[in-house]
N, C-alpha and C positions, 0 to 999 in steps of 0.2 A: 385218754388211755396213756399211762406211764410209756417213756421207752427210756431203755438201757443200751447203752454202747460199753462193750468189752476193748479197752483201750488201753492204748502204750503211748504214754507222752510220747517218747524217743523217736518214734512212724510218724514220717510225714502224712501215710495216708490217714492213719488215726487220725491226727491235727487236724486236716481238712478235714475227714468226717466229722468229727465235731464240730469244728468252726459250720460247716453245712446247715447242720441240725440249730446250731444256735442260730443261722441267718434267718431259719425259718420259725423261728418263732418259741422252738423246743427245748429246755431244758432238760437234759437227759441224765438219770443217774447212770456216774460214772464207775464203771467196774475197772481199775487198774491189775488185768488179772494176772500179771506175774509176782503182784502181791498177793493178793486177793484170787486165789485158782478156784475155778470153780471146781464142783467136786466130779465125779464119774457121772453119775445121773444128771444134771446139769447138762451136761455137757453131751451125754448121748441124748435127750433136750433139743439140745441147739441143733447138735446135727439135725434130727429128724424134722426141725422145721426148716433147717436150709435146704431140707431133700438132698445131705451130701452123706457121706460115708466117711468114716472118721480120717483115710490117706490125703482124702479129697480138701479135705480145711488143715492139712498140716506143711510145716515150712521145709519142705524136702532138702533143704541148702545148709538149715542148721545144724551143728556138729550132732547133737546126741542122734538125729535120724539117722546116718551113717554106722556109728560108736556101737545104736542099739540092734542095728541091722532091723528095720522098722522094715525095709524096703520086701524083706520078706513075703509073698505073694501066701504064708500059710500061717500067716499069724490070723486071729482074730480078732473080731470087731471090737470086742473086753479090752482084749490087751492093747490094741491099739488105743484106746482110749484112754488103759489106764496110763500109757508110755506120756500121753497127752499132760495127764493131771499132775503127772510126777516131773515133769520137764516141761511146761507151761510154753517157755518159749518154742516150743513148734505148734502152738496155737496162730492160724494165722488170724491177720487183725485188719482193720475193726470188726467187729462183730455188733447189729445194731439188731433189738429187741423190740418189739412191738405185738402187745397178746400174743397171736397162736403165729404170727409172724416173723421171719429173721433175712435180713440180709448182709450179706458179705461187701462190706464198702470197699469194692478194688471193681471201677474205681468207686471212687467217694458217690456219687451222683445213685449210685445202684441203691443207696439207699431211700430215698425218696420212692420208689416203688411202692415201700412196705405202708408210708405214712397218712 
């Protein structure tokens, strides 16, 4: 079964996720998603198979969460999403795919779970 990692060369833990996956054997397509964003659905996608909620997978520390007032307690699940797709970097990362499967490599090791 295909897996995909949502990936940032720049993240050390990216790196090591993937170096991970390569040790064991896996060739993963590589989504570099602050090029590559996934779209809204995608994405509420992923959540639902991390069982997270979109605050839950976002980079609290990066400017635009602050700027966009994310931190909001009455925004919605939409708009949080969409604040995701339109500013990619508060996507946190890796993000590793496998069928109906998804794990959050932090650390890296959390993904071998899913495999």
């Amino acid at each position: 079964m295909a897996v995909t990692i949502y990936h940032n060369p720049r993240c050390s833990k990216s790196r090591q996720t993937l170096t991970l996956l390569q040790d064991h054997g896996i060739e993963p397509k590589v989504v570099e998603y602050l090029n590559d964003t996934p779209d809204a659905k995608t994405l509420d996608d992923i959540l639902k198979k991390l069982k997270l909620e979109p605050r839950d997978l976002m980079r609290r520390k990066e400017a635009p969460y602050k700027e966009l007032g994310l931190d909001d307690p009455g925004l919605s699940r939409q708009a949080l999403i969409a604040a995701m797709v339109e500013h990619p970097i508060l996507i946190e990362r890796p993000i590793v795919l496998k069928g109906a499967k998804a794990a959050l490599g932090r650390p890296p090791e959390k993904v071998l779970e899913i495999l």
